[in-house]
N, C-alpha and C positions, 0 to 999 in steps of 0.2 A: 447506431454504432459508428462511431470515426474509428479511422485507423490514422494517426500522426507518423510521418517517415521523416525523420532526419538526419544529418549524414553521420553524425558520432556521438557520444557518450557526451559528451558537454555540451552540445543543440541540447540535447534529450533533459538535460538538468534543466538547463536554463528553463526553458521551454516550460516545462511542470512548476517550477518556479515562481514561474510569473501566472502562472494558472491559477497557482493555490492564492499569490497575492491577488490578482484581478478576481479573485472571488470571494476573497473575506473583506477586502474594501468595497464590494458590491453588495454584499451583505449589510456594511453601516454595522457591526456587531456594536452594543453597547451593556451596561453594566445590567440590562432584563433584556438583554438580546444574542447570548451568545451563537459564534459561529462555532458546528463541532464539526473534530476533522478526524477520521481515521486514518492510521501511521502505518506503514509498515518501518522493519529493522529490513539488515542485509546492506550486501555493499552497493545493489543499485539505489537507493535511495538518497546516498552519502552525498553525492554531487546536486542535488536539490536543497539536501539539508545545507550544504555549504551556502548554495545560491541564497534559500531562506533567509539563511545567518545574516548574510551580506547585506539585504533590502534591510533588514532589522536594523543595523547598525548604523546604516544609513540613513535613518528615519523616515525611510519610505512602508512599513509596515510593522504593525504590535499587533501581539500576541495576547494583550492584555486581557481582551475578550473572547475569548478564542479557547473552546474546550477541546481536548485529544481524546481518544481509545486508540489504543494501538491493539493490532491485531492477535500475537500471539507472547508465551513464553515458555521456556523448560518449566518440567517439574522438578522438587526437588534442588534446584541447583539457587544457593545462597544468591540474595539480591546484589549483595557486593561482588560477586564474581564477576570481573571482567568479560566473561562471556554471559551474564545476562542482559539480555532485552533491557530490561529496565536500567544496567550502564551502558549499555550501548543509546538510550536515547539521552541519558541525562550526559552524556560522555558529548556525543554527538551535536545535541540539538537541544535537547531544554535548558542549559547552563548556560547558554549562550544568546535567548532572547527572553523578553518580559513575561512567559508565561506565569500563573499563579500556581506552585506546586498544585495545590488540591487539585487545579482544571487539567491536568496531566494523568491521563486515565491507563494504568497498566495491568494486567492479571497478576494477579498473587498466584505463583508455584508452590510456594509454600502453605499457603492457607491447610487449616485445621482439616476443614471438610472440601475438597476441590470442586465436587460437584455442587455445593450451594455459592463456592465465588464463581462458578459460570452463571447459574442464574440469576445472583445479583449483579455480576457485569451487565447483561443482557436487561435488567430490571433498570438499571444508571443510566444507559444507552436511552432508553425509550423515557425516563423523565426528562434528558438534554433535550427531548423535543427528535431524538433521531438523528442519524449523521448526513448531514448535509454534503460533504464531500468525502468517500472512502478511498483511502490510495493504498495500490499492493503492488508487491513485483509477484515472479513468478519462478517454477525452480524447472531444468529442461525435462521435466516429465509430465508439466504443466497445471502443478499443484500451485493453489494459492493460500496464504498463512501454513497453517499445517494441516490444512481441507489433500490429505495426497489420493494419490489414484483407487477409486473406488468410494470415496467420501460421498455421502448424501449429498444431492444441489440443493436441498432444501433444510441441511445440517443449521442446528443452531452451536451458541459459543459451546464445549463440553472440553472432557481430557480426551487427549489421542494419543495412542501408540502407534509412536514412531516408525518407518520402514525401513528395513535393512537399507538400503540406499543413500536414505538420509541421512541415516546414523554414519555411513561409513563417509558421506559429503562432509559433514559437520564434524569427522575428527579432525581435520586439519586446526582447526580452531581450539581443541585440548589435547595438544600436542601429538597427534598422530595416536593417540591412546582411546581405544576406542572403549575400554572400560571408565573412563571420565566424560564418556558422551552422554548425555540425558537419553532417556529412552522413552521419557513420556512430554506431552505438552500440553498445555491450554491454548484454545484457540476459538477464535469467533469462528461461523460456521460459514460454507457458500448463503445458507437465509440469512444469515446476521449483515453480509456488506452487499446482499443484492437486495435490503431492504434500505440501503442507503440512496438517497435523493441523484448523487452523482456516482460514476464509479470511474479511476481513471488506474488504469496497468502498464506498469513503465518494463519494458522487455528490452534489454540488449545485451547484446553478442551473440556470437555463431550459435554457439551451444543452446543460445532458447531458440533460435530457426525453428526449429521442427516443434516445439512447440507455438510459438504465437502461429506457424500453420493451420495446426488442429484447434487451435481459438476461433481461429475466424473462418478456416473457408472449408472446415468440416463440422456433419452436425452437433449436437449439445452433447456428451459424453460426461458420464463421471468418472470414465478414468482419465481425464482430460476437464477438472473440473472450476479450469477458468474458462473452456467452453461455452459455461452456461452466463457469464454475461453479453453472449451475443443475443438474451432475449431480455437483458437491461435497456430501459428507455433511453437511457442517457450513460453510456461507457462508451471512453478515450484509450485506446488501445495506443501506446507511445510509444514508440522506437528507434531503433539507429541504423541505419543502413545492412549492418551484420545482423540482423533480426530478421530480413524480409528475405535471405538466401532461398528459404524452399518456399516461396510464397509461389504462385502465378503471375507472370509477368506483367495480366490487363491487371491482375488485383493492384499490383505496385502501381501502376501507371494510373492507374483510376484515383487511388488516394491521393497521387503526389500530382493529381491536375485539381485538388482541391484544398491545397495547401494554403492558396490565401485567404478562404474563408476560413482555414483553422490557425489561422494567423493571428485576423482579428478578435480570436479568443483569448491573445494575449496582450493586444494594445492596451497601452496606459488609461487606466479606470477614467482618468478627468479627462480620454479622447474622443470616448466611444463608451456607449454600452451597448451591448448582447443579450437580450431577453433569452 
């Protein structure tokens, strides 16, 4: 487990950024080699997703090869609604680099039968060969996708019913109306993205403090069930200085005396590699 400390919200983009490019250019993805990536939505991701945009347009990274799943979506709530998932990524992030629609992998809310698109999500996943890099934020109760407190660690994708919490978080978003809040969702499970090869959780501001605490320096918990990638071989705990408030002092000071090995996780692909 790393834990990444840096001082604000835009380190933290950047930072993840250059993660995801120094690791699909590490890949070499080609047209029998894709790289897949799991997405989260939400607004911690939006400053990554910009960084993304930018390397794309730049022509320092394509998307060409490059397969997505993203984590979750309402049920029930129309694809064009501006509060779904899937415009929030095509809004965000796929409109904006060479991805191949089809390689853009999202749950249907609306499917006929919900329970057979979770397990042909989960059926898609495992013929891309697996997700190679999983990225999630986290919400301050320390749920990951719609995996909230009390969710199996070993849950796969399925529907969940939503908790009062969430629902009453996520009116702000349909206008303070908590009868246009979705009350159900689809979502990969904690076994769906801790079966992924990498896992990287981007936490900032005060408000997740007390969660990325209970991630990292208490034990595995499923009401706490980003917890359980503390027993991930390979998860990048990312954050911003307002993240580490209820941490342990040696914890801060331990990770932030190992910042220039997780440095060179982000050095330019043609300076350096990182087995």
């Amino acid at each position: 487990m790393r834990l990444v400390i840096h001082e604000n919200y835009d380190e933290v983009s950047l930072w993840a950024a250059k993660y995801v490019r120094r690791s699909i250019i590490n890949f070499n993805p080609g047209p029998d080699k894709y790289f897949t990536l799991g997405l989260p939505t939400g607004s911690t991701p939006l400053g990554m997703y910009k960084k993304l945009i930018e390397f794309h347009k730049a022509g320092k990274l394509s998307f060409r090869y490059v397969k997505t799943f993203n984590m979750d979506e309402y049920v029930a709530l129309p694809r064009e609604h501006p509060e779904s998932y899937h415009s929030f990524m095509w809004e965000n992030f796929f409109k904006h680099i060479d991805i191949q629609p089809d390689n853009a992998h999202l749950l249907d809310g609306n499917a006929e039968d919900l329970e057979k698109e979770c397990t042909n999500y989960e059926k898609i996943i495992k013929e891309a060969g697996g997700i190679r890099l999983f990225i999630g934020g986290i919400g301050p109760d320390g749920h990951i996708a719609f995996n909230e407190p009390g969710s199996s660690l070993v849950s796969r994708t399925r529907v969940k019913t939503l908790a009062q919490d969430t629902i009453l978080a996520n009116a702000r978003f349909f206008g303070n109306d908590l009868k246009k809040v979705p009350t159900q969702a689809l979502t990969v499970g904690v076994g769906t993205v801790m079966d992924a090869d990498e896992v990287m959780i981007l936490i900032t501001g005060a408000h997740k403090a007390f969660a990325l605490h209970k991630a990292i320096e208490e034990g595995v918990n499923h009401m706490w069930t980003v917890s359980a990638f503390q027993q991930h071989p390979r998860t990048i705990f990312l954050c911003d200085e307002d993240a580490t408030m209820e941490l342990r002092v040696r914890t801060v000071k331990y990770f932030k005396g190992l910042m220039q090995i997780h440095n060179k996780l982000v050095e330019d692909p043609d300076v350096i590699k990182v087995d």
